[in-house]
NULUM-619853 format. One record per residue (C-alpha): x, y, z; residue in three letters. Coordinates in steps of 0.1 Angstrom, whole numbers, padded with zeros to 4 digits, always signed. Example, Ala and Ser with C-alpha at 12.3 -4.5 7.8 and 13.67 -1.06 7.14 Angstrom:
+0123-0045+0078Ala
+0137-0011+0071Ser
//
This chain:
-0283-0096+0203Unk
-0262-0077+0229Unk
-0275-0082+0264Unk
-0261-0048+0277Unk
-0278-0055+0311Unk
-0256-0089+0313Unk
-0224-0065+0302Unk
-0229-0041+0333Unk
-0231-0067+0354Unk
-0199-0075+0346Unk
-0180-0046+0364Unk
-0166-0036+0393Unk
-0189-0004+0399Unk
-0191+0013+0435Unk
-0227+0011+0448Unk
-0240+0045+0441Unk
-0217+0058+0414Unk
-0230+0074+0379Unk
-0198+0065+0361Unk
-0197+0083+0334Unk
-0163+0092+0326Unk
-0155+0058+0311Unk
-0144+0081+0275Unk
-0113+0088+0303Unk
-0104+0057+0320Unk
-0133+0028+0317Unk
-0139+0009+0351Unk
-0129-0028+0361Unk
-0141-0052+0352Unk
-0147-0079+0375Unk
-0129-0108+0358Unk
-0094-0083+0357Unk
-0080-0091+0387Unk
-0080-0129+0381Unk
-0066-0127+0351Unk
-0034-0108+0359Unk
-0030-0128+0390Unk
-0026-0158+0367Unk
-0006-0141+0351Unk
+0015-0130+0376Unk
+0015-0163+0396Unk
+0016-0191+0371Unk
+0031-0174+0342Unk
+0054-0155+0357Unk
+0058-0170+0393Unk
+0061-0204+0377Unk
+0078-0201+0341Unk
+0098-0169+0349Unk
+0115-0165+0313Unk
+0106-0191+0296Unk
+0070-0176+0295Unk
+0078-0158+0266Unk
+0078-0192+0249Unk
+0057-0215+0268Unk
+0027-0186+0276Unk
+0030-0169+0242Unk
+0042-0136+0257Unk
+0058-0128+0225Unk
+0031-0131+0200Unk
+0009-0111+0222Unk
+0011-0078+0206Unk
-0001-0095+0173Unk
-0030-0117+0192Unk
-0045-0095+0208Unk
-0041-0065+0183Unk
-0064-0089+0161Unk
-0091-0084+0187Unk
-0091-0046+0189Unk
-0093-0053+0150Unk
-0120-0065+0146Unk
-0143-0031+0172Unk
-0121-0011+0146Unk
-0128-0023+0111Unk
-0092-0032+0103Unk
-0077-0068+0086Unk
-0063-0091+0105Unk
-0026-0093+0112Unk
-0024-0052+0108Unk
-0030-0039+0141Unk
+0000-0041+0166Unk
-0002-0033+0207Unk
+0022-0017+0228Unk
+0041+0011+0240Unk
+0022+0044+0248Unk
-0006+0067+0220Unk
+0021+0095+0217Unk
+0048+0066+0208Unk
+0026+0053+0180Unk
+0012+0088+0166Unk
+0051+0092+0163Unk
+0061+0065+0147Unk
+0030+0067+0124Unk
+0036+0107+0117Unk
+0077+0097+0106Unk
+0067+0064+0084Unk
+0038+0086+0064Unk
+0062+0115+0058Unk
+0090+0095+0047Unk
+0069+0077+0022Unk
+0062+0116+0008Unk
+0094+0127+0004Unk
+0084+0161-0015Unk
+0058+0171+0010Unk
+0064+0189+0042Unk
+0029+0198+0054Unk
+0012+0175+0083Unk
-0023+0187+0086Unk
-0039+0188+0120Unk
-0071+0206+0131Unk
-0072+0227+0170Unk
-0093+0205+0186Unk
-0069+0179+0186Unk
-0059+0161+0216Unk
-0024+0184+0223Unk
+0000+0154+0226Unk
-0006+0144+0191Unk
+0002+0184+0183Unk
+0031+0182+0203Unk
+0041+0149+0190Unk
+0038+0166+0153Unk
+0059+0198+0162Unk
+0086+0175+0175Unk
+0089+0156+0148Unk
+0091+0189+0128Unk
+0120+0204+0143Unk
+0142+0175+0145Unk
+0132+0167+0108Unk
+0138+0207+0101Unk
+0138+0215+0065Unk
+0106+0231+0062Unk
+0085+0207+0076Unk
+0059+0223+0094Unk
+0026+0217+0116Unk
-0009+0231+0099Unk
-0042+0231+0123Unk
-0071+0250+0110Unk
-0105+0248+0125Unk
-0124+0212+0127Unk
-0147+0216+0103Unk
-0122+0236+0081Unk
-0098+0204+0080Unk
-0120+0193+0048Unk
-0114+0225+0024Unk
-0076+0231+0036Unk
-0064+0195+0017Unk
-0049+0202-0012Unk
-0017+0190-0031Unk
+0013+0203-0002Unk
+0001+0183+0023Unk
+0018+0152+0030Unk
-0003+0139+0057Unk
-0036+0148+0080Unk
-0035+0137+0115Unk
-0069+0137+0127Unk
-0085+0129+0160Unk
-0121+0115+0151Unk
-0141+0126+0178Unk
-0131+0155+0195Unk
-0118+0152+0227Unk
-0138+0184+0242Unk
-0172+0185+0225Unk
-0179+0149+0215Unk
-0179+0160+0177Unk
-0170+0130+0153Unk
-0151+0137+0116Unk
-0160+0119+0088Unk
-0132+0094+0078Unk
-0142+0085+0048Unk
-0149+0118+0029Unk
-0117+0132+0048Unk
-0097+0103+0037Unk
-0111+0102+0002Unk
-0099+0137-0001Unk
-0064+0134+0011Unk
-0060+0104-0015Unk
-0070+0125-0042Unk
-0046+0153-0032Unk
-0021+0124-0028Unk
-0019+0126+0008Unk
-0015+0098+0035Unk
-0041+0096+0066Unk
-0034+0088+0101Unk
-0068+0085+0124Unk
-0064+0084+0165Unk
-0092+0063+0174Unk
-0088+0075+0215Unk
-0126+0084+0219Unk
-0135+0062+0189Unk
-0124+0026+0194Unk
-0149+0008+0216Unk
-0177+0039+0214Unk
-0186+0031+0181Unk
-0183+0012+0147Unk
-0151+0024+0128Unk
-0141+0013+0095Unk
-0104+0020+0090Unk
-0107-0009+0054Unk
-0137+0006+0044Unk
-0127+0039+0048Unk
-0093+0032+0030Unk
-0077+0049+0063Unk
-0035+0047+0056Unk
-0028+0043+0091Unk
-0045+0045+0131Unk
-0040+0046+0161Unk
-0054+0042+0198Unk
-0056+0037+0235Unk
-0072+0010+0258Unk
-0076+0028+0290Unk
-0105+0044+0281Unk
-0135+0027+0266Unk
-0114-0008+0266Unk
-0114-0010+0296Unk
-0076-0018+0300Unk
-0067+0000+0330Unk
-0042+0030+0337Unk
-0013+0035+0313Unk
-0030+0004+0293Unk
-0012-0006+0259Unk
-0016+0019+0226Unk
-0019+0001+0195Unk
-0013+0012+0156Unk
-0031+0004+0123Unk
-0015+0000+0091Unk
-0029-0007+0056Unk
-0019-0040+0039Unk
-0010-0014+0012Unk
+0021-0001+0039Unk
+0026-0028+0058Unk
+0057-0036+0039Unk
+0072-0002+0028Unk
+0064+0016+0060Unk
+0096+0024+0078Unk
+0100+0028+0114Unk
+0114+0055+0129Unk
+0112+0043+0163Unk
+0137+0008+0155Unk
+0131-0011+0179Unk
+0141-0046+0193Unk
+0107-0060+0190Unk
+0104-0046+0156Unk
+0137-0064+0142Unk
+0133-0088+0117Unk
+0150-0115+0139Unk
+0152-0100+0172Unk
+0174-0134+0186Unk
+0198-0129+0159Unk
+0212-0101+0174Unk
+0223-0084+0143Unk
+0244-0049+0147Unk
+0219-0036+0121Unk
+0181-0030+0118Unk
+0162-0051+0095Unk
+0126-0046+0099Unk
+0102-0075+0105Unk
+0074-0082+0076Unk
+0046-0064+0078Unk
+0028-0049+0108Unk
+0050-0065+0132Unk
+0077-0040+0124Unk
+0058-0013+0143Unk
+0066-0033+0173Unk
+0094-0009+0194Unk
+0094-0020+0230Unk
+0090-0053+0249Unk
+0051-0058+0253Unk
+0033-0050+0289Unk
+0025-0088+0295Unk
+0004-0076+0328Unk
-0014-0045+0310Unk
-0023-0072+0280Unk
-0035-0095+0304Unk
-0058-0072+0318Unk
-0070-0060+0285Unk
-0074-0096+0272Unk
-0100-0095+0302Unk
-0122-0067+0292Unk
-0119-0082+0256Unk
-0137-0112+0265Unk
-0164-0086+0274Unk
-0164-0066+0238Unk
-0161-0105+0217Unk
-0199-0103+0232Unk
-0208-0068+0218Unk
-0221-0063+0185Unk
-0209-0025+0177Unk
-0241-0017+0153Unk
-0259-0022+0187Unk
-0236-0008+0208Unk
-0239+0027+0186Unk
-0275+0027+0189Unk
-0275+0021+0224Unk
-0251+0050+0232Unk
-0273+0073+0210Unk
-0308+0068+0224Unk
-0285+0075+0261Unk
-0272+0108+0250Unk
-0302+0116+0235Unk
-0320+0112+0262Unk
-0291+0129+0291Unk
-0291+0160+0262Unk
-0327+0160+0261Unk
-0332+0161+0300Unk
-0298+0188+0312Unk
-0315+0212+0288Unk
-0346+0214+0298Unk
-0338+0215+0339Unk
-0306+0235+0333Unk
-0309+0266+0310Unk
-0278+0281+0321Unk
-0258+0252+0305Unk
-0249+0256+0268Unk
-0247+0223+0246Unk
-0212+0218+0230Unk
-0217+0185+0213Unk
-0241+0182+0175Unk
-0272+0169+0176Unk
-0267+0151+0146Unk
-0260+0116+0151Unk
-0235+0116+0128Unk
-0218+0142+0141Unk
-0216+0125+0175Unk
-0193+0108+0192Unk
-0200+0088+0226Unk
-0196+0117+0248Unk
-0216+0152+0259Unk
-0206+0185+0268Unk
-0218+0217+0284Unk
-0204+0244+0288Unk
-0205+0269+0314Unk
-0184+0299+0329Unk
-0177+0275+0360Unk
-0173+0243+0347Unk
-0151+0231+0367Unk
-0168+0242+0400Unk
-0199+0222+0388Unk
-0182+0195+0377Unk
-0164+0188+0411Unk
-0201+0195+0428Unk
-0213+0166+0404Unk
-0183+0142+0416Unk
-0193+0151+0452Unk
-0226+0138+0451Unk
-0215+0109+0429Unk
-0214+0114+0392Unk
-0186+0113+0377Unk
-0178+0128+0348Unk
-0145+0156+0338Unk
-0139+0190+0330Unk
-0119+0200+0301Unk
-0105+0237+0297Unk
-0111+0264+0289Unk
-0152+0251+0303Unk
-0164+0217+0293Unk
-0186+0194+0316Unk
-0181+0162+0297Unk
-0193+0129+0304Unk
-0192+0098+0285Unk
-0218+0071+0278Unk
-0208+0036+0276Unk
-0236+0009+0269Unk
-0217-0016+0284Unk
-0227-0004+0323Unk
-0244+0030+0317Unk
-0281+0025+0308Unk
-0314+0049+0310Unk
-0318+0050+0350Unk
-0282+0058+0354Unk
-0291+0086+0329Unk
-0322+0097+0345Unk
-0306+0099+0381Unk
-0275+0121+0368Unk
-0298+0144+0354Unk
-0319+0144+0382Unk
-0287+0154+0403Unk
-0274+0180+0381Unk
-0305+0199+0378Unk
-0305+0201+0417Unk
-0271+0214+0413Unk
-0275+0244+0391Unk
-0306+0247+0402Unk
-0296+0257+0435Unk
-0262+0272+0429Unk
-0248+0239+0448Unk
-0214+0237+0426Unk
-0208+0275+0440Unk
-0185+0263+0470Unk
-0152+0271+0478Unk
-0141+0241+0480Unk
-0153+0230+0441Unk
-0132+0257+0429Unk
-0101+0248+0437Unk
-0078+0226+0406Unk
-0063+0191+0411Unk
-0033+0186+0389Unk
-0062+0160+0375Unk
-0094+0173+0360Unk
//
């Protein structure tokens, strides 16, 4: 059984804080910074190059892409880390069309994270020939599969109102069209059981920062199916990715399998510091986790609405409609928002008017919940958020 009050103890939380915007960039954990000093000092300091032997620097990627496996329902040996989200949604976008060579369609839906949309347009016009980027509504993306799409690029939980596809039906349909599936797991992996096998997902992909806990600008990682691993080609050929990387052929021969998704050398210090969180999550059982995170946003929806009218609900109700995030909206979002970071509770805003906060088991629990509310009824309820000062935009939100 998870002990989430033992998990919270675990990070590095300032006294006082309501953090709740770990869906954005999860906090530090305690055990971090002595991880990547080792790292830095007797890996690096004391082994210089030949770390990549004698530390196993090169087989990171593949390690510790087995770990994030396992919170994301995927077989072992098919999930590789490195480089950045946009990088892998690339590389995933170019192997999925190439292996549909009479479709020209990737299917997308608006409330996609836009880097993934920009990443598809991209793609598009340096591929020309017709190829072309389709979004329709979220809950449209079901009914517009049909037999010219080549493949759906779908972000499972929206990154605005919380509200989670369903992989498997979306997935099922795509096959039966005879169209390939790529999920990004951003507000998904670590918030809550996925089943890429199950599901029969094609191919994934994912960040660390956020609910992983692996720090700013931590490693991206990419999912493919055993039934690709070996046919998928990489547009992006990288180094890493070479069958033989020290045989420095003048040609590219990709590696077996998963490992050919490899472009760039791996971030030892970023994986380090990930590796340090993941000794957190190999404590976690994610059934637990999921019902934990539902009883908290549960009760946070529960308590806004009834102290703060004025705020409209963004996210389902239906559990499994849900991600592991809430939003309001409200004409002045952002002002409130900034008003709730002042008096320490931080959440973000997302545009055009989203209060969004996330809820992680791991170090949010129910007083954390109770006291945010508590504060955010005071400040609607006396028009605190309506400052100067809350109104004015970071390049950040």
């Amino acid at each position: 059984m998870t002990n989430f009050a033992a998990t919270k103890a675990l990070f590095d939380l300032p006294a006082g804080m309501i953090y709740l915007d770990g869906n954005s960039l999860g906090p530090l954990p305690h055990a971090t910074a002595a991880r990547v000093a080792h790292t830095v000092t007797e890996e690096w300091g004391k082994l210089l190059i030949t770390g990549w032997n004698k530390a196993g620097w090169m087989d990171k990627p593949m390690r510790v892409g087995d770990r994030i496996a396992r919170l994301i329902g995927a077989e072992a040996g098919h999930v590789v880390m490195g480089d950045t989200l946009s990088i892998k949604v690339y590389q995933a976008l170019a192997s999925c069309l190439e292996m549909t060579p009479t479709r020209r369609v990737i299917l997308s839906d608006t409330g996609n994270f836009p880097s993934d949309l920009y990443m598809a347009e991209g793609l598009c016009r340096t591929l020309g020939d017709g190829y072309s980027l389709k979004t329709v509504a979220p809950e449209d993306v079901l009914d517009a599969i049909d037999d010219t799409i080549a493949v759906t690029m779908i972000t499972e939980v929206d990154y605005r109102t919380g509200r989670r596809h369903d992989m498997a039906d979306i997935t099922a349909r795509a096959h039966a069209h005879g169209a390939l599936t790529i999920w990004d797991l951003a507000h998904s992996a670590g918030a809550f059981e996925v089943e890429l096998a199950k599901a029969g997902a094609d191919f994934a992909v994912g960040c660390t920062y956020k609910y992983l806990n692996s720090g700013p600008g931590g490693p991206a990682f990419i999912y493919v199916s055993p039934r690709h691993a070996s046919r998928a080609v990489p547009a992006l050929s990288g180094w890493q990715g070479h069958d033989a990387p020290f045989a420095f052929d003048l040609s590219y021969r990709p590696a077996t399998g998963a490992e050919r998704l490899r472009v760039g050398t791996p971030p030892i210090l970023q994986l380090a510091a990930l590796e340090a969180s993941l000794d957190i999550w190999d404590t976690v059982d994610m059934a637990e986790l999921r019902t934990a995170s539902l009883r908290l946003t549960d009760r946070y929806i529960k308590g806004v609405e009834a102290a703060c009218p004025s705020l409209t609900l963004a996210t389902p109700r239906e559990h499994a409609l849900r991600g592991s995030q809430v939003s309001f909206r409200h004409p002045e979002g952002y002002a409130i928002m900034q008003a709730m970071i002042a008096r320490g509770v931080i959440g973000d805003f997302r545009a055009p008017d989203i209060i969004r906060c996330g809820f992680t088991p791991l170090f949010i629990d129910e007083t954390d919940v109770d006291r945010a509310v508590e504060i955010i009824a005071d400040i609607m309820q006396n028009s605190l958020w309506d400052r100067a000062e809350y109104k004015t935009r970071a390049k950040v939100t």
